[in-house]
N, C-alpha and C positions, 0 to 999 in steps of 0.2 A: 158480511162478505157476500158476495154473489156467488151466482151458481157456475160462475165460469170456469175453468180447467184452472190448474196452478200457472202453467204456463203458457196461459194467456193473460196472466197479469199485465197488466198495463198501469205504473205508477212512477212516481217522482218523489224525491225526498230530498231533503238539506238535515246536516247533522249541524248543531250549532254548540260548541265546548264552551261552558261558565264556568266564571270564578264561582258560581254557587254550589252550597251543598243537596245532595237528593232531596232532604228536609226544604231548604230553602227555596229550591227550583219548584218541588211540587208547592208550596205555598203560592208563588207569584204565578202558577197554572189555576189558581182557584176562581182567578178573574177571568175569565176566559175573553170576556168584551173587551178589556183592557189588550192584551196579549192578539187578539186580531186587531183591534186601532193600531198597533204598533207597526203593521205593514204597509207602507207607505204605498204600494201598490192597489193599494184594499182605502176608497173612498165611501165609506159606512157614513149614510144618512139616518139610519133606525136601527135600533138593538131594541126589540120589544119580545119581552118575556111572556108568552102565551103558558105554559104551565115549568114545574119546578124543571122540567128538563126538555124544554122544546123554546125556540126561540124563531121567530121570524127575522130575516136581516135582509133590510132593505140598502143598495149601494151602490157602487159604479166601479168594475175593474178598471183599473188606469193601464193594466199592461195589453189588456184586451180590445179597449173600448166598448166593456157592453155592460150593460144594466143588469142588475142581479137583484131578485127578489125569492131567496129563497127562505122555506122553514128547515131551520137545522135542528135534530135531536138529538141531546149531549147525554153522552153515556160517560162515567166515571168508570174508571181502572188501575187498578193497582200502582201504575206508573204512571200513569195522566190521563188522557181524555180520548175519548172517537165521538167524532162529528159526523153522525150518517147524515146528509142531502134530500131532501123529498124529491128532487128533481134536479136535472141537469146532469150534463157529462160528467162532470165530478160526484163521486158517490160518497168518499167519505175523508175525511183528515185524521191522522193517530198523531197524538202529540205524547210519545213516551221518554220518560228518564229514565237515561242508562246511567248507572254510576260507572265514575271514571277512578284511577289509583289514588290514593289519599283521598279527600274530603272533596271533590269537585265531582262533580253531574253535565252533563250533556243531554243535549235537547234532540233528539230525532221526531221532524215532521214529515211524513208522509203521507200526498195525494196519490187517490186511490182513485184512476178511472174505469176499473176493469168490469162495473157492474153493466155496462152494455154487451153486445155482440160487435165484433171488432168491426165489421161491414158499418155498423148506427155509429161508432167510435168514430172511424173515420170520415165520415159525414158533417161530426160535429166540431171539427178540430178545432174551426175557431171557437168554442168554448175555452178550451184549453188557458187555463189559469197559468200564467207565464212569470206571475209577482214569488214564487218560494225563493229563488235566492236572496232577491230582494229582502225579502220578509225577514231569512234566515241572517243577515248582515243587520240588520233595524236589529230583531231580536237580541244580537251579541252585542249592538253596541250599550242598547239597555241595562241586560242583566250585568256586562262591567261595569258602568256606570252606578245601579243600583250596588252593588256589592260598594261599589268606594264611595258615594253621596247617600244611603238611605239613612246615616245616623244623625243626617241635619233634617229636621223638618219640616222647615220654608221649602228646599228640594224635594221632599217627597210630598206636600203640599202642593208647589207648582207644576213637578210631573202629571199626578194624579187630577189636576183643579182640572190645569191651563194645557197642558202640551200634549196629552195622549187624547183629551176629546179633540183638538185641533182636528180640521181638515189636511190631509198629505200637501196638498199644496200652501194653507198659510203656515207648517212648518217650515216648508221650506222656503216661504218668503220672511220668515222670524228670523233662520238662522242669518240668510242673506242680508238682512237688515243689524243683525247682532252682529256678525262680520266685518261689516261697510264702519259702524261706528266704530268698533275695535280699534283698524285702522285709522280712522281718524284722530284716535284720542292719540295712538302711539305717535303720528305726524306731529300732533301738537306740542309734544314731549320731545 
């Protein structure tokens, strides 16, 4: 955390509700590369691992338009991850699990801009990382998906091989190509 007042927080967050349980949610937080591929906002070229808890990520925000080459240092916590930034306006991401009543978990992500002085903040707006709801929508549709398909293995195979290293955009030229023939087949029936 910076040294800033309490209230000069400057941050963003999306809360995302799974069918998972704490168990389960903090398991699928263990990939952390897997879990950012999943923001289709977030076009990652490199995930290269410099030591057990610092990673470089090289990419292209798609909500922004700008090129990101940042070292990220992952810190583990009792309920999931913080992601301090070596640079840029964004300083850090908390990815914690709340548990929710009976067996299900929720996901709170939280961008954390508040490590500059608000004067350098506003200078930098277009930094400003604009993909979390996105993100937060990708994430839900995943972890339901994973709760009801991770007992087949061909699916957690093709998740894991083929669709989470994908690029955001041949995602979403697969689905639209998945789609197009769906249609088709039902025409021909």
């Amino acid at each position: 955390m910076s040294d800033t007042e309490e209230g000069d927080r400057d941050a963003a967050w999306v809360v995302i509700p799974t069918p998972l349980s704490p168990g389960q949610l903090h398991g699928q937080l263990r990939d952390l590369e897997r879990i950012l591929r999943l923001n289709s906002g977030l076009d990652i070229h490199e995930w290269q691992p410099l030591a057990e808890d610092l990673v470089r990520l090289r990419g292209h925000n798609l909500t922004n338009d700008r090129p990101i080459l940042v070292e990220i240092r992952l810190y583990p916590e009792p309920n999931g991850w913080r992601l301090e930034y070596a640079e840029g306006l964004k300083t850090e991401t908390r990815l914690a699990i709340e548990a929710e009543v009976g067996n299900s978990a929720r996901l709170r992500i939280t961008d954390d801009y508040s490590g500059y002085p608000l004067q350098k903040r506003q200078a930098k707006l277009a930094e400003v990382d604009h993909s979390l709801p996105q993100w937060g929508r990708d994430l839900a549709r995943y972890f339901k998906a994973w709760h009801r398909w991770s007992w087949f293995p061909p699916w957690r195979w093709f998740m894991h091989r083929v669709w989470i290293p994908m690029r955001p955009s041949a995602r979403r030229i697969t689905k639209l190509i998945l789609w197009i023939s769906l249609g088709e087949l039902l025409l021909l029936f």
